[in-house]
N, C-alpha and C positions, 0 to 999 in steps of 0.2 A: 351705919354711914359715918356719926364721929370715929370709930373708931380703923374705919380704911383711914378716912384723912388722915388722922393722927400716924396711922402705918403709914402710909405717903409722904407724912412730914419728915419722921424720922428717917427713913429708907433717904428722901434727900439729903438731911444733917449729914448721914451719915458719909454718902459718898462725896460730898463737898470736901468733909475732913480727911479724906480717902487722898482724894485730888491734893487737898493742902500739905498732908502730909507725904507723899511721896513727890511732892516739888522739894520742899523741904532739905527731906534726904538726898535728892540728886544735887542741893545746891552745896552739902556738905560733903557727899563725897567726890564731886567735881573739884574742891579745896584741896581732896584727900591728891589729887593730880596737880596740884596749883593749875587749877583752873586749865592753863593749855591742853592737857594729857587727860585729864581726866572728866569734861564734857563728855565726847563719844560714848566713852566706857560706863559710866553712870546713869545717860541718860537709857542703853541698850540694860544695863541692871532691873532698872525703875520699870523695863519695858515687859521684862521675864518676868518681874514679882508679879505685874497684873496677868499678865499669861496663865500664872499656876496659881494663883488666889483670889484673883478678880476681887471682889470689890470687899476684902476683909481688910479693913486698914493693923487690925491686931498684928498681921499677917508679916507686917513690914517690921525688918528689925535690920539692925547695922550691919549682924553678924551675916544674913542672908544677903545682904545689898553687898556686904564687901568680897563674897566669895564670888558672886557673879560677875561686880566688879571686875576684879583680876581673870576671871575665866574671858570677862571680852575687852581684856584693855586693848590688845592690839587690833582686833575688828575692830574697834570703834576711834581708836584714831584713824584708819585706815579709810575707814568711811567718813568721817568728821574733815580728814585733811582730803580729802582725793574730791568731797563734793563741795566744800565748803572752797577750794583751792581754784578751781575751777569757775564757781560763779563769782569770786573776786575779778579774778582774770577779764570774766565778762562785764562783769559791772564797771573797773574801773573803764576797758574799753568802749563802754557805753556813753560813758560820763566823759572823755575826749573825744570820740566819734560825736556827740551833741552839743560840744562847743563850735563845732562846722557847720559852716551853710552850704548847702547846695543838695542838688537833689538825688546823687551819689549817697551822700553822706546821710540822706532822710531815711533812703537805702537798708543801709549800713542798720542805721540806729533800728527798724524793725526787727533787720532778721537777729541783729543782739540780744531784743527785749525776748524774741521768739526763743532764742539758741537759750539764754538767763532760766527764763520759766519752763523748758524741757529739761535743764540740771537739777533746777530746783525739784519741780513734780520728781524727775526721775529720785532724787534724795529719798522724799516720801517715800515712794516703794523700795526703794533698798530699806529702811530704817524696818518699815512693815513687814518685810519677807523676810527678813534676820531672826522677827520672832515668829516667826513658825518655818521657817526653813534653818537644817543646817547645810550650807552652800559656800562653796568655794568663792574668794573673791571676786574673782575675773567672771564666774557665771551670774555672780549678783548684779556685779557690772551690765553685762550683757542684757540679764533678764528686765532691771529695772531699765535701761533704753527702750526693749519691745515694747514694755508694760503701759510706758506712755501712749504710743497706739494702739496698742492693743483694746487695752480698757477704759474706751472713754469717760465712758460715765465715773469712775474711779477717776480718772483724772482732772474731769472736771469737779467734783467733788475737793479734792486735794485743794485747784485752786481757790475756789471759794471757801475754803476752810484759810488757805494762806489770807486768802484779803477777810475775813472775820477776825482772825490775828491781828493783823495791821490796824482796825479797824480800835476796834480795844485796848491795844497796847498805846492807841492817840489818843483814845480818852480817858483810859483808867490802866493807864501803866504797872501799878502798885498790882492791881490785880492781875497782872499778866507775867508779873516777877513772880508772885507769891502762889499762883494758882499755874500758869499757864503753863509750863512743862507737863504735869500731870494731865493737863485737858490734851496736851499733843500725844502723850504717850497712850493714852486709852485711846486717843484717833485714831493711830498706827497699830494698835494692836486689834481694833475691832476688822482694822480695812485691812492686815494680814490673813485674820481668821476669814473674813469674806473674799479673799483670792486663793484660802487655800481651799477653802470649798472652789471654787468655778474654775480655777486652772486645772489642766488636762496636759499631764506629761508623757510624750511618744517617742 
């Protein structure tokens, strides 16, 4: 019995420093982009190392982050600008469409929040289906739109995963710089392996 616990404890240390450390690395080589160019691409890196290593932190080293790096820098700004582009566009229209009154305008501001959190979920599953799919832009496009209704349960998933984010990053911020990449990328990577089992291509 002491010694399951103790396997338990450690088996947790371990993947904690797993998470820490492959936050870490996406926060240096997103630098390796100055920051703008190189989000997308590093955090799609950080997303393959756990794909093919799972939870070996030995596993992570610069030289494999910076190959993968470059093999997705352009998917990944691509994806980074085209979804990230888009819920700006809506948020700030949300944010003037809510300085209005009237009941047009109350309108307006739902089907915003509605339009906001179907880019956002859809993001989710693009980010997830990059690591187990290789797919043309325009079909990731595509597939992540169905996916949102498609897959409820996955997408309600997602959003409760976004508001646990939110949730954490209000009260322990430090934690969610330091750790929370890594907790997103193992999100993404569990919820692509669990669509590429259940999707059915005809």
């Amino acid at each position: 019995m002491k010694s399951l616990i103790e396997s338990g404890i450690t088996e947790g240390i371990n993947k904690f420093f797993f998470i820490l450390k492959l936050s870490v690395y996406f926060w240096g080589m997103s630098l390796v982009g100055v920051v703008f160019l190189g989000v997308g691409p590093a955090f799609l890196a950080i997303m393959s190392i756990y794909q093919e290593f799972g939870w070996d932190y030995k596993e992570i080293t610069w030289q494999r982050l910076w190959r993968r790096f470059k093999d997705n820098f352009v998917l990944g700004n691509k994806l980074l600008y085209t979804y990230g582009g888009v819920s700006l566009f809506l948020f700030l229209s949300l944010y003037t469409s809510s300085q209005l009154t009237g009941m047009i305008f109350l309108m307006i501001d739902f089907m915003l929040v509605a339009l906001l959190l179907m880019v956002l979920v859809g993001a989710f599953f693009a980010f997830a289906l990059v690591s187990v799919y290789d797919i043309s832009f325009q079909n990731l496009l595509k597939l992540s739109f169905i996916l949102v209704f498609k897959e409820l349960k996955a997408t309600f998933s997602i959003i409760v995963f976004m508001v646990l984010l939110i949730v954490v990053g209000y009260k322990a911020p430090a934690l969610l710089f330091f750790a929370g990449i890594g907790i997103v990328a193992f999100f993404l990577s569990r919820l692509g392996k669990k669509l590429d089992e259940g999707l059915v291509f005809e």
